[in-house]
Residue, then its C-alpha position, 0 to 999 in steps of 0.5 A: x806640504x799642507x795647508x794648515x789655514x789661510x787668512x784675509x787679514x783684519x787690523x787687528x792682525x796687522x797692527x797687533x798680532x795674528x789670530x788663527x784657528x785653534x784647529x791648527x793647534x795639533x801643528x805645533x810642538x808646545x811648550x805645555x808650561x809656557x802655552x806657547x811654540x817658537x817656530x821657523x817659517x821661510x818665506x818664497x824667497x827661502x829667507x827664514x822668520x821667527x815666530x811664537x804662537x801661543x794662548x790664552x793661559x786662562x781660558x777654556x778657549x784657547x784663542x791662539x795668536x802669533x805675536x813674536x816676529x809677527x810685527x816685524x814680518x807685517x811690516x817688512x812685507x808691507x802687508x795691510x788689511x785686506x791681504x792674505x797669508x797662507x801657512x803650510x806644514x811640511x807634515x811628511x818630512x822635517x816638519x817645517x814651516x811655510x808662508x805665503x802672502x797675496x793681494x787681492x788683485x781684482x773680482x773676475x766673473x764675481x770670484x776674487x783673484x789673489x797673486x802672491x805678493 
């Protein structure tokens, strides 16, 4: 698996959609008319979820999002701002998908210490 991006999350991404790094972009298999790719991510608990990541379909910047499932998944998790979600790729077999949530649980010698949640 790699590590395709982690990222603490804001409100926005909690209580719209999910901002991520158009460096990730190569990830996806993208519908070039629609701008956007629906994808399965399983979760530690093996249990599957939908999502779409897509973007801006008139801008230089692509800014790309997860929105479709991603509301459903925030709240089924009881996820918050302050929170963390790690996606990863399986880039060497079936090309799936994976997903990590953490809390910030304390600050030890300075350095914040995450258990997946």
């Amino acid at each position: 698996m790699k590590q395709l991006f982690s990222k603490v999350l804001s409100p926005t991404d909690i209580e719209h959609r999910l901002a991520v790094p158009s460096e990730i972009l190569w990830a996806f298999e993208f519908d070039q008319a629609r701008r956007c790719a629906d994808f399965e991510v399983k979760d530690k608990h093996g249990q599957t979820w939908e999502f779409r990541c897509s973007t801006r379909k008139k801008d230089f910047h692509p800014k790309p999002v997860v929105s479709k499932g991603w509301r459903k998944f925030v709240k089924d998790k009881g996820l918050q701002a302050g929170d963390k979600v790690i996606f990863y790729k399986d880039v060497e077999g079936d090309s799936s998908y994976k997903i990590i949530t953490m809390k910030k649980v304390f600050k030890l010698f300075g350095e914040e210490v995450w258990l997946p949640s």
